[in-house]
N, CA, C and O atoms as a GROMACS GRO file, in nm:
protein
  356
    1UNK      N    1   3.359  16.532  10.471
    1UNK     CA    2   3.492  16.569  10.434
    1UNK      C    3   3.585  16.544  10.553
    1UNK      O    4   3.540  16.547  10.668
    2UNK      N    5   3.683  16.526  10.533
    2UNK     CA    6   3.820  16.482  10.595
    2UNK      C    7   3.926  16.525  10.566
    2UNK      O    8   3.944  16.579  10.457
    3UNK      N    9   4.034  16.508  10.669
    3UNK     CA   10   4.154  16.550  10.660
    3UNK      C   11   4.269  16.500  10.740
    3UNK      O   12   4.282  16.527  10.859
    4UNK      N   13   4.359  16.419  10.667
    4UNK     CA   14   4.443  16.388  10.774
    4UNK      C   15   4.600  16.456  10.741
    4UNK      O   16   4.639  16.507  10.636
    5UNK      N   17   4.693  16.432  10.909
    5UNK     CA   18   4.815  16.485  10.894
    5UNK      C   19   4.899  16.423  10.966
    5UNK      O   20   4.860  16.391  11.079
    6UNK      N   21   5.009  16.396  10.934
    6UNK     CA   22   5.034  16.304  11.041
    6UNK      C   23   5.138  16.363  11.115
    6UNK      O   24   5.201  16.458  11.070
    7UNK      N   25   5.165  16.304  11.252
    7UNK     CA   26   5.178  16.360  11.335
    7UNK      C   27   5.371  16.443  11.284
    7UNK      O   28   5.448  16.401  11.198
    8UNK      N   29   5.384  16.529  11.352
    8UNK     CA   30   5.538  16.559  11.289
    8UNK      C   31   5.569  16.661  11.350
    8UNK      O   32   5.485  16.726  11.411
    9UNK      N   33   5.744  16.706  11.345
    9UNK     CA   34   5.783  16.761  11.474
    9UNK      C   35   5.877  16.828  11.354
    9UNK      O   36   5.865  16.823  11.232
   10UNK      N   37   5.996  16.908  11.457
   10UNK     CA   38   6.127  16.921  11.382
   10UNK      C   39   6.212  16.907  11.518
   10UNK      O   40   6.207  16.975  11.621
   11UNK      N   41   6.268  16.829  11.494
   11UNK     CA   42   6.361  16.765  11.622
   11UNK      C   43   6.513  16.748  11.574
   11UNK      O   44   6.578  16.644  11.567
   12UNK      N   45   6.543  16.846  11.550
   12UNK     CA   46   6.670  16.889  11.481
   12UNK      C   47   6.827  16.836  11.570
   12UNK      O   48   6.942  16.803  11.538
   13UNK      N   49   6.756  16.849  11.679
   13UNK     CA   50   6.884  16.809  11.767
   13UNK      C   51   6.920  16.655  11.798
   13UNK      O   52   7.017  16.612  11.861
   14UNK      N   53   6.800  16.574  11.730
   14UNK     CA   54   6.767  16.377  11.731
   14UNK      C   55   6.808  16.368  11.624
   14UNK      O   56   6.759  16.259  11.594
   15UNK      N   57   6.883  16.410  11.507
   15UNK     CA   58   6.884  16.362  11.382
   15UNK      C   59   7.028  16.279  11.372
   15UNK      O   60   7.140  16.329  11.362
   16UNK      N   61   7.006  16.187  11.376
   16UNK     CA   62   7.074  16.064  11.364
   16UNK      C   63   7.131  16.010  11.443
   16UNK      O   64   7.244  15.963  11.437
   17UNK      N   65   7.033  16.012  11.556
   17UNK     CA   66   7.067  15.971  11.681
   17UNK      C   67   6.975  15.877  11.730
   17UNK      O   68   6.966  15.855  11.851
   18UNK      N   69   6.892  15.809  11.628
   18UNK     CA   70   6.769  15.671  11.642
   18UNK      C   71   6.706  15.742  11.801
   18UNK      O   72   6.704  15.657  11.891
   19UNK      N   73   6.674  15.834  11.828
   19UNK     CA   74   6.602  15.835  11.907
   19UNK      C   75   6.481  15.921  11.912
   19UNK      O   76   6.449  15.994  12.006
   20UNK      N   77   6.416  15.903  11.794
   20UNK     CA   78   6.276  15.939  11.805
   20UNK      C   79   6.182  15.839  11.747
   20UNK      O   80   6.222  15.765  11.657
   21UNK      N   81   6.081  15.834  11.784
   21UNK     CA   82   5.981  15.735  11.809
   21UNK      C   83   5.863  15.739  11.690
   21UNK      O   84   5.769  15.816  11.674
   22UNK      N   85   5.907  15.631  11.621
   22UNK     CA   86   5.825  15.668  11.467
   22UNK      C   87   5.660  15.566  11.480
   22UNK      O   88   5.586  15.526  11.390
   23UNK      N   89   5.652  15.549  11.633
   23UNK     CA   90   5.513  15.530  11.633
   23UNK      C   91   5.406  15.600  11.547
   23UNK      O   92   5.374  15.566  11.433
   24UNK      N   93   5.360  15.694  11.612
   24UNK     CA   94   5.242  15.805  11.586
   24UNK      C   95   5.268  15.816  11.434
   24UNK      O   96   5.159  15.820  11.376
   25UNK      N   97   5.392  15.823  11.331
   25UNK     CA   98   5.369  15.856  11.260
   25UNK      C   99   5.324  15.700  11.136
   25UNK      O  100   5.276  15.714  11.023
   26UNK      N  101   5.362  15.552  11.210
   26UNK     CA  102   5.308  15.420  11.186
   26UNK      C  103   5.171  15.424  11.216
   26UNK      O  104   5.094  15.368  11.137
   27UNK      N  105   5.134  15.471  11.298
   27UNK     CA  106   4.976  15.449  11.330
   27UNK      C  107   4.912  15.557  11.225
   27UNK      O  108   4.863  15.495  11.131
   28UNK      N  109   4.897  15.685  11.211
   28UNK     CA  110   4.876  15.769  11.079
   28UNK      C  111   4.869  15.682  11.003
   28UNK      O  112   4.755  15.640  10.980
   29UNK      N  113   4.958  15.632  10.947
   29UNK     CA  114   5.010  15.600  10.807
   29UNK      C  115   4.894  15.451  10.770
   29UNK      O  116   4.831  15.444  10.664
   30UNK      N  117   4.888  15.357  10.867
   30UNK     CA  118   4.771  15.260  10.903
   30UNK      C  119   4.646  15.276  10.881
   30UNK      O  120   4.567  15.213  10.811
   31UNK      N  121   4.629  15.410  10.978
   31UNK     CA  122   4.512  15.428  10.933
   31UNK      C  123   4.467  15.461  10.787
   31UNK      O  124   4.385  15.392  10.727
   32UNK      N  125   4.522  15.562  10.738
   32UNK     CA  126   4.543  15.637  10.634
   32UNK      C  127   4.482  15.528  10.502
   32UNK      O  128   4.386  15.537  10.426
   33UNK      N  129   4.601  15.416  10.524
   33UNK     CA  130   4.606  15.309  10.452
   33UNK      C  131   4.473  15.242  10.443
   33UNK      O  132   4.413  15.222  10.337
   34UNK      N  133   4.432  15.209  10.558
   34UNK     CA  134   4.277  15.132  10.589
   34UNK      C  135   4.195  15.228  10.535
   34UNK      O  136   4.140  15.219  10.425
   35UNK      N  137   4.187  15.304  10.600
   35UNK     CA  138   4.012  15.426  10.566
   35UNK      C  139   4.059  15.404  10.448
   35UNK      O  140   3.991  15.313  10.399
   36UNK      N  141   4.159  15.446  10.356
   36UNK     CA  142   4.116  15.523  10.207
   36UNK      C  143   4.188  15.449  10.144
   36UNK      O  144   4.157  15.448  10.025
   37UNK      N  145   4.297  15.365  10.176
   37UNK     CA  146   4.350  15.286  10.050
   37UNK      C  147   4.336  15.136  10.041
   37UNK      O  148   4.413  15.060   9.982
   38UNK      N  149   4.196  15.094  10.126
   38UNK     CA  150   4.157  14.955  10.146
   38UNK      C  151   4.214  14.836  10.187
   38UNK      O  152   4.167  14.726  10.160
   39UNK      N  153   4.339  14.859  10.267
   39UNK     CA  154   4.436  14.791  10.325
   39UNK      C  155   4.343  14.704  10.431
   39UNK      O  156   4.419  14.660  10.518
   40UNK      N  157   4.203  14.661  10.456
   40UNK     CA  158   4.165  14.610  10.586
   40UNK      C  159   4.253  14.536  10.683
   40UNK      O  160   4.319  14.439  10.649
   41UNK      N  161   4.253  14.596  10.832
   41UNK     CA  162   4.331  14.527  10.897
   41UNK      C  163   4.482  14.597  10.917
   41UNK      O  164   4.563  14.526  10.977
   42UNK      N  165   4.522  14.712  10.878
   42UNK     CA  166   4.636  14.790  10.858
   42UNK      C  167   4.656  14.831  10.986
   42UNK      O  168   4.768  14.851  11.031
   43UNK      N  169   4.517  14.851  11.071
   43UNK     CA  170   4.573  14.932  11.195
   43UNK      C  171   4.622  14.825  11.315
   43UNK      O  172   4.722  14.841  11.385
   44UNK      N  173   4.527  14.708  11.324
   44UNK     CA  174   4.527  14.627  11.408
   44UNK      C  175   4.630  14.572  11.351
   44UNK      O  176   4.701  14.590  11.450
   45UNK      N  177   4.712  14.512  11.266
   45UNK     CA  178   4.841  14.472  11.258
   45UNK      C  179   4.935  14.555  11.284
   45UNK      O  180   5.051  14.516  11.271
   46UNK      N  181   4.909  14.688  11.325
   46UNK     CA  182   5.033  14.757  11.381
   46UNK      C  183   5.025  14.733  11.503
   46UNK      O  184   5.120  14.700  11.574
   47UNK      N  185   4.922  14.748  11.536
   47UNK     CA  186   4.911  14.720  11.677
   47UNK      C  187   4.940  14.575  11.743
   47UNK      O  188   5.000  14.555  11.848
   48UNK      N  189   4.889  14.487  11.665
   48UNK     CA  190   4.956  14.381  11.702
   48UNK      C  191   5.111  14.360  11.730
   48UNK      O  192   5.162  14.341  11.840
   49UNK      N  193   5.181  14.368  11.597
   49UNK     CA  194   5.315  14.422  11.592
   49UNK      C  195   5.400  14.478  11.708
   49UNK      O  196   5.504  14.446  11.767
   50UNK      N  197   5.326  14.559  11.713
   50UNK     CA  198   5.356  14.655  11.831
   50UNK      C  199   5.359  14.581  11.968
   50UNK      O  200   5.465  14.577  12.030
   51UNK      N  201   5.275  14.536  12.004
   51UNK     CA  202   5.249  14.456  12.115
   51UNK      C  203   5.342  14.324  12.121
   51UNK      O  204   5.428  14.304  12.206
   52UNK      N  205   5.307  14.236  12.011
   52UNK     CA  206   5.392  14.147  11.983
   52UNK      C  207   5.516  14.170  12.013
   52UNK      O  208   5.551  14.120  12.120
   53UNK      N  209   5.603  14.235  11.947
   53UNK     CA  210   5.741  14.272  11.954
   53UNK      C  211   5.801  14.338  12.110
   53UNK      O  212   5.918  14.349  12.147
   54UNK      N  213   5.672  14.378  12.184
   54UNK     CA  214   5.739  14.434  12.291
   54UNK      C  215   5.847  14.549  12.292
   54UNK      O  216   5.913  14.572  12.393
   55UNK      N  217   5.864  14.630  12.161
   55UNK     CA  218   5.938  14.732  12.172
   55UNK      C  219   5.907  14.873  12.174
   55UNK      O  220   5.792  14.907  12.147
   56UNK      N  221   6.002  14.965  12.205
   56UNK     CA  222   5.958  15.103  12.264
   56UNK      C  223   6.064  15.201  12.239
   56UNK      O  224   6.170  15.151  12.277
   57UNK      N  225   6.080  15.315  12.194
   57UNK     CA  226   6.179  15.385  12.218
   57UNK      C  227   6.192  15.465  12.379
   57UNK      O  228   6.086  15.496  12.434
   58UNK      N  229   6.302  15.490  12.436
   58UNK     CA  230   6.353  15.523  12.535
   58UNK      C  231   6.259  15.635  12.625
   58UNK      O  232   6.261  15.642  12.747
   59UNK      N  233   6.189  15.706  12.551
   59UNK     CA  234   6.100  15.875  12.590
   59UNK      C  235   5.947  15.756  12.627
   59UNK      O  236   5.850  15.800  12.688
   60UNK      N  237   5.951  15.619  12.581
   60UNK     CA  238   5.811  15.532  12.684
   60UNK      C  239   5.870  15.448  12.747
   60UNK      O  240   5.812  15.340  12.754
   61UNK      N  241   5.989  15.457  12.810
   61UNK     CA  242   6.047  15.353  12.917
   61UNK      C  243   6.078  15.231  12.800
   61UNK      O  244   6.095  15.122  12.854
   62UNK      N  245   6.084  15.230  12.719
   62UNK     CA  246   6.182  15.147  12.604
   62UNK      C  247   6.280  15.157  12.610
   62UNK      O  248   6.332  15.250  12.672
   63UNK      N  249   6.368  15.037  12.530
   63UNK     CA  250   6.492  15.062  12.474
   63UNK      C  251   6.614  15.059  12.362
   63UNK      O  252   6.736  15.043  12.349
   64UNK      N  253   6.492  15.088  12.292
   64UNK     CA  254   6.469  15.058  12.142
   64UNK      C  255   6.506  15.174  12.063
   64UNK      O  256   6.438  15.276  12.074
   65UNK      N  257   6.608  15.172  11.984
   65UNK     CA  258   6.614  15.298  11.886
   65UNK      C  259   6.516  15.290  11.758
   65UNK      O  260   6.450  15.190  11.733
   66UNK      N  261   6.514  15.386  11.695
   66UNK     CA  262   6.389  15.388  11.586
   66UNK      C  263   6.438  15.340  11.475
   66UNK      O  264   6.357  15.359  11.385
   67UNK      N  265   6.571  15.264  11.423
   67UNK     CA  266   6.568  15.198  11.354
   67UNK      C  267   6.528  15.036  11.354
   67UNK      O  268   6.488  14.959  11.266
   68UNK      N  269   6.563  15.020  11.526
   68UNK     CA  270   6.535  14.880  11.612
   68UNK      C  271   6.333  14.878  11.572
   68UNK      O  272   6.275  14.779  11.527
   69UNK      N  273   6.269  15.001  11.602
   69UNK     CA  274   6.139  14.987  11.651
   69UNK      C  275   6.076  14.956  11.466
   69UNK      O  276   5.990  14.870  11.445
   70UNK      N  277   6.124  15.024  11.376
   70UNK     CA  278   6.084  14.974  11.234
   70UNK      C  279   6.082  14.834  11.196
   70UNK      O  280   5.994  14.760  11.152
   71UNK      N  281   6.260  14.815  11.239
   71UNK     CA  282   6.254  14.673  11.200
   71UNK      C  283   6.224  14.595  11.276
   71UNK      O  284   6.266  14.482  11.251
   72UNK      N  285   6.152  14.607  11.385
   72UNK     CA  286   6.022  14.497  11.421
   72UNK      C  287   5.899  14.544  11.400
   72UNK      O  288   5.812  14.475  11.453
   73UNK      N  289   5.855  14.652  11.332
   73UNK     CA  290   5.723  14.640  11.261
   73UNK      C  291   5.767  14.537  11.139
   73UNK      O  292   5.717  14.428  11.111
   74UNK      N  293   5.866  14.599  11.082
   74UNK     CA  294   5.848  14.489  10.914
   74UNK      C  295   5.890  14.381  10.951
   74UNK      O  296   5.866  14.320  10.847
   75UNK      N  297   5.941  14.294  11.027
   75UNK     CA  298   5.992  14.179  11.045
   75UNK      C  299   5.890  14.091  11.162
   75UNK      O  300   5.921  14.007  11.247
   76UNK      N  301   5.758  14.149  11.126
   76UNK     CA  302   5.670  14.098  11.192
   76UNK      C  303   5.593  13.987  11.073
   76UNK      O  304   5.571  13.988  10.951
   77UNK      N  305   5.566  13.885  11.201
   77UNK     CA  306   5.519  13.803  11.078
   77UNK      C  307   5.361  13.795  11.078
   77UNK      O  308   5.276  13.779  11.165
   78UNK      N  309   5.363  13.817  10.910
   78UNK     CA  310   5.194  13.835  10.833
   78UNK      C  311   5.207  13.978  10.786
   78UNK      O  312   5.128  14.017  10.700
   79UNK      N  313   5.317  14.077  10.842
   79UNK     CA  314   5.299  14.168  10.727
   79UNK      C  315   5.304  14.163  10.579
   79UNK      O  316   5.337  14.071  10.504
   80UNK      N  317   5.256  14.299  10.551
   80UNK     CA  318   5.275  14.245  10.390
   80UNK      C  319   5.397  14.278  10.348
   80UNK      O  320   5.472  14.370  10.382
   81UNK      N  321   5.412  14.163  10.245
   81UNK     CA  322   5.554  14.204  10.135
   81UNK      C  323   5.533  14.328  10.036
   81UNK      O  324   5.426  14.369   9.990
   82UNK      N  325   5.642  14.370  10.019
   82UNK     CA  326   5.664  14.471   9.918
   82UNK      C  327   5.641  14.435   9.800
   82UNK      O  328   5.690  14.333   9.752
   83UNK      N  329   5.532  14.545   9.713
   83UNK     CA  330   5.479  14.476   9.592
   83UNK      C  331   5.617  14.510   9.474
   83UNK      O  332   5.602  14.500   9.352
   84UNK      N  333   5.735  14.548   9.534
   84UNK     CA  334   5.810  14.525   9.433
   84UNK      C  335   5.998  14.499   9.506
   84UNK      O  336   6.045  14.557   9.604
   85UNK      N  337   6.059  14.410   9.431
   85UNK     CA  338   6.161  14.374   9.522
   85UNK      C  339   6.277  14.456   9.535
   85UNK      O  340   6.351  14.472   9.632
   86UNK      N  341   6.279  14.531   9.356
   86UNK     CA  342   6.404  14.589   9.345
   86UNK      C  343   6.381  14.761   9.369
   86UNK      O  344   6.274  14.814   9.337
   87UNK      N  345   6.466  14.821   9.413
   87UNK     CA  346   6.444  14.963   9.452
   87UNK      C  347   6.404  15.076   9.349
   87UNK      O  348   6.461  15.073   9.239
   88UNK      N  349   6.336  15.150   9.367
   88UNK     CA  350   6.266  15.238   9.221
   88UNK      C  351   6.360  15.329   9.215
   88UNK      O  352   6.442  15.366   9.300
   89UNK      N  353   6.332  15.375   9.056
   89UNK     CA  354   6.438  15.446   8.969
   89UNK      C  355   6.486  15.579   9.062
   89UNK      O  356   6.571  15.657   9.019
   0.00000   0.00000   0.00000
């Protein structure tokens, strides 16, 4: 048996100020994906990503806000596309 959670704060005083770091909660979510929803390869393409892109938010000597650090996970190339284009109801 197992259990996961992913990592999470309340950082009330960062809210909408792109400066918190939605790593830890990308790597969770990877894993999550791989172990149980058969994504093979979910974690190591974040990590790649990650590396690849060279970005960071500011609290790891980055200078990257967390909308900057998303959109170079998804705008990494070989991720996957969205299995649907138009936005749900």
């Amino acid at each position: 048996m197992t259990g996961n959670q992913v990592v999470h704060s309340s950082a009330d005083d960062l809210e909408g100020l792109g400066r918190v770091d939605p790593v830890a909660t990308v790597r969770a979510a990877a894993a999550i994906a791989q172990w149980y929803g058969g994504c093979e390869g979910a974690v190591g393409q974040v990590e790649r990503a990650l590396a690849e892109r060279g970005v960071g938010t500011p609290d790891v000597g980055g200078r990257h806000s967390t909308g900057e650090m998303v959109d170079a996970l998804l705008e990494t190339p070989g991720s996957p596309k969205p299995l649907r284009d138009d936005p749900p109801p």
